[in-house]
C-alpha positions in Angstrom: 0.0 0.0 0.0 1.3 3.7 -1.2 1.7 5.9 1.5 -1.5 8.3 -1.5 -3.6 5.3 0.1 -2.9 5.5 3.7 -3.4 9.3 3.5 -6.3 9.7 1.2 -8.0 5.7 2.1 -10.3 4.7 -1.3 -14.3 5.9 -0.4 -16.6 2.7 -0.3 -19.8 3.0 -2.5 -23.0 2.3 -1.0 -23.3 -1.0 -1.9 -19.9 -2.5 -0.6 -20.9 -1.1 2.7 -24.0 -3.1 2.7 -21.9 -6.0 1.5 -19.6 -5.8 4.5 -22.2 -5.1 7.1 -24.1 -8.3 5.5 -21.1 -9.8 6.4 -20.6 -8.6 9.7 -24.5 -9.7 10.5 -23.7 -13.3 9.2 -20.8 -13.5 11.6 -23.1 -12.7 14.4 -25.4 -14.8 13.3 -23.0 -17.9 13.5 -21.7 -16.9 17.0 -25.3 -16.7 18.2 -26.1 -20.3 16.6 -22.8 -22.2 18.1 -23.8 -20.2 21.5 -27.1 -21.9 21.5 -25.7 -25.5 20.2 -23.0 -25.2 23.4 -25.8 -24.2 26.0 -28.1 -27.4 24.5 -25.0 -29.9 24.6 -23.5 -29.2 27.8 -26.0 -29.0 31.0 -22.8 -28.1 33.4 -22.7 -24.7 31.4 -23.6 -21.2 33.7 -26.0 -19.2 31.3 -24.8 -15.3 30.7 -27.1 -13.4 33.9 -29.0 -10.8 33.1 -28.2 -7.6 34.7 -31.9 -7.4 36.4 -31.3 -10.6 38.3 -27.3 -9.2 39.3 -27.3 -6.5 41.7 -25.2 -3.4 41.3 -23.4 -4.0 44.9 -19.3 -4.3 46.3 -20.1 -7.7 45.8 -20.2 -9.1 42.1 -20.8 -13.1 41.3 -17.5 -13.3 39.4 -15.8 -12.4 42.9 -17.1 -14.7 45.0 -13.9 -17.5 46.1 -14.7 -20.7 44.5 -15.9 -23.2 46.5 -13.7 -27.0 46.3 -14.9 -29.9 47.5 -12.1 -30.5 50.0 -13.1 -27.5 52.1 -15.9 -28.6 53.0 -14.0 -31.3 55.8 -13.2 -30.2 59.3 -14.4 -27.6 61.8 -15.1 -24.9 59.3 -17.2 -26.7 56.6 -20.0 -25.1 57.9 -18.9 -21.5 57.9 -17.6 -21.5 55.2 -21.1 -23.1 53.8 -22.8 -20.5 55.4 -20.4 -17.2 53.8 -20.8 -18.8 50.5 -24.3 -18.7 50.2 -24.2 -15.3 51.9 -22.2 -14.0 49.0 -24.9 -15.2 46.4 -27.6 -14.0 48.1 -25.7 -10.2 48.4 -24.9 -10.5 44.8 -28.1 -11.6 43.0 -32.0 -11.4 43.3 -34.3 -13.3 45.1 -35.1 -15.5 41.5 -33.8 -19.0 42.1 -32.7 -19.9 38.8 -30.3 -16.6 39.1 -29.0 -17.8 42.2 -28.3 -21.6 41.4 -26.6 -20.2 38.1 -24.3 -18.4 40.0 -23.8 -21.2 42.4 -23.0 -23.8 39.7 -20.3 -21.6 38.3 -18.5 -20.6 41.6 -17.7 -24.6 42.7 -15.7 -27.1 41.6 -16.6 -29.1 39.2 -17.6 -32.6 41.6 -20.1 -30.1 43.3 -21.3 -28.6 39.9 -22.4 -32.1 39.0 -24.1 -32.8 42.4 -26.0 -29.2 41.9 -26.9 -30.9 38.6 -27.7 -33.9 39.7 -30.3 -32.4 42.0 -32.0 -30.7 39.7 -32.3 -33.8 37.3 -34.0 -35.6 40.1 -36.0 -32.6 41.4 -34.6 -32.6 44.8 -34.6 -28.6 44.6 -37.3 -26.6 42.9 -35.9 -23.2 45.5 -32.8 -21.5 46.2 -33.7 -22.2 49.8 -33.8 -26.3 49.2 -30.5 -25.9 47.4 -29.0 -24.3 50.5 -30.4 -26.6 52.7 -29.4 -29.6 51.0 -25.9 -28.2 50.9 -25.9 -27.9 54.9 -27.4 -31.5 55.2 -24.8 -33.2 53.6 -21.3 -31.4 54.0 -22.5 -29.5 57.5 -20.9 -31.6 60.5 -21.6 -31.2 64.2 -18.9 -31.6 66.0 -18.5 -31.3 69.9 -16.5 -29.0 71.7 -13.8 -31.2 72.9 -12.9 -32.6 69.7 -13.2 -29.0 68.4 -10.6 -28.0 70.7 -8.5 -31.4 70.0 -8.5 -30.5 66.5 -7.2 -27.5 67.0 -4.3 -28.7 69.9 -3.4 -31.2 67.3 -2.1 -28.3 65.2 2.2 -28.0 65.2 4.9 -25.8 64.7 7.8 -27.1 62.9 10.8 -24.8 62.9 11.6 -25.3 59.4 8.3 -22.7 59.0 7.5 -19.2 59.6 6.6 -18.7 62.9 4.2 -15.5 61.7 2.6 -18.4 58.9 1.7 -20.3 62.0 0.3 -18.0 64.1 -2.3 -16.9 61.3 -3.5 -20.4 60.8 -4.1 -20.5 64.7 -5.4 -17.6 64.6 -8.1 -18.4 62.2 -8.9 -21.7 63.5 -9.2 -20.5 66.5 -11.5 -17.7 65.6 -13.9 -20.7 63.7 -14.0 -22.7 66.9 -14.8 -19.5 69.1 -17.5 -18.8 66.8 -18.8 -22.4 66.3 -19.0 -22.3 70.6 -19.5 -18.8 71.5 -20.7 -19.5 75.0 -17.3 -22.2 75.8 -14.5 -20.6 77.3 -11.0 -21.8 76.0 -7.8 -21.0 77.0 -5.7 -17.8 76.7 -5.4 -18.0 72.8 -1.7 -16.0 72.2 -0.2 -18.3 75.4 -1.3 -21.2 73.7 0.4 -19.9 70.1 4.0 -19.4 72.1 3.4 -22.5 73.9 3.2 -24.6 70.2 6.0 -22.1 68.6 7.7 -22.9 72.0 7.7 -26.6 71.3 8.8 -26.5 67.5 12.5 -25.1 68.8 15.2 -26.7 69.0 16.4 -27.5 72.6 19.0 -24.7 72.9 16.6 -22.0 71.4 14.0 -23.5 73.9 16.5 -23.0 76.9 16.8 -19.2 75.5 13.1 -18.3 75.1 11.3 -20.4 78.1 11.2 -17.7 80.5 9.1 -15.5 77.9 6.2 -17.9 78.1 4.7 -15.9 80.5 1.1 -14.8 80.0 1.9 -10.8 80.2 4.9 -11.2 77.9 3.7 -10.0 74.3 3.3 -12.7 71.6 4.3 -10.2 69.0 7.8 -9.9 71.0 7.7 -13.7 71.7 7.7 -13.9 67.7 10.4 -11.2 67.2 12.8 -13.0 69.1 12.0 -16.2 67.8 12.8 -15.1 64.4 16.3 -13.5 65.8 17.0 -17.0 67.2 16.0 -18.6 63.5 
């Protein structure tokens, strides 16, 4: 191409416009088909959601974590049940069909199926039967004491941040103190030094066992842990 026809581009007549916009419209036309043969072939597929059954809010469908199959073992199956559903139900409408849409695309895909599976076999007709069903079969009571045995089971190994560890009690602890709001447990930072304590090696246990003590601060307690790593 001349730089005349970069410059000064050749004017299309009428009727090769229309020839490229009939072109344009086929194309659509062809997307829009293989759209509709890819909904009708595969029934795991999340349909496009309209933007009346979507609410305009912080929270959009698209950002809700997905759920896996293997989080829903242990203490926190259950809240984590319960914040999921939350997060559909601040996203979307009230509409059922919306809702399960959006639940079918934010879990894996063993969970996908069993959402599917329900609906084949008409064991959920609401949003609310979904939800319960979901409860019924991953929710699990557990008591208090093996609540708090699950927890003591957890370890420190000095090979890992001592700050990693102390999140991950941190958060478990927080699920059992929700699950038993009314139990009393005991003194939650004492009992993260205490496991940190135990993941030393002998000579750095000598040098840190007399900042056990309840009043000493487990950030410091951490601090010098790290020094001694």
């Amino acid at each position: 191409m001349s730089w005349e026809d970069t410059i000064f581009p050749e004017v299309k007549t009428e009727e090769e416009k229309e020839k490229d916009a009939d072109k344009v419209r086929r194309f659509e036309d062809l997307v829009d088909e293989l759209r509709t043969q890819l909904n009708q072939t595969n029934p795991f597929h999340t349909p496009q959601l309209s933007m009346n059954s979507v609410k305009e809010g912080l929270t959009r469908h698209r950002d809700i974590p997905l759920l896996e199959l293997h989080q829903l073992q242990g203490l926190d199956a259950t809240a984590r049940l319960q914040m999921f559903f939350e997060l559909i139900e601040q996203c979307s409408s009230s509409d059922t069909t919306t809702r399960i849409q959006i639940a079918k695309g934010r879990v894996s895909s063993e969970l996908s199926i069993l959402i599917h599976n329900y609906q084949t076999n008409q064991k959920i007709e609401t949003w609310a039967a979904l939800r319960n069903l979901f409860e019924t079969e991953f929710a699990t009571e557990v008591s208090v004491d093996r609540a708090w045995q699950e927890l003591e089971a957890m370890g420190y190994d000095w090979g890992e941040s001592p700050q990693a560890f102390t999140h991950r009690f941190i958060c478990q602890h927080a699920v059992i103190a929700t699950k038993f709001p009314n139990e009393k447990f005991p003194n939650r930072d004492k009992t993260i030094k205490r496991k940190l304590w135990y993941g030393l090696p002998a000579a750095s246990r000598e040098k840190l066992e007399g900042f056990l003590d309840e009043g000493y601060p487990l950030r410091k307690f951490i601090d010098r842990l790290e020094h001694e790593r």
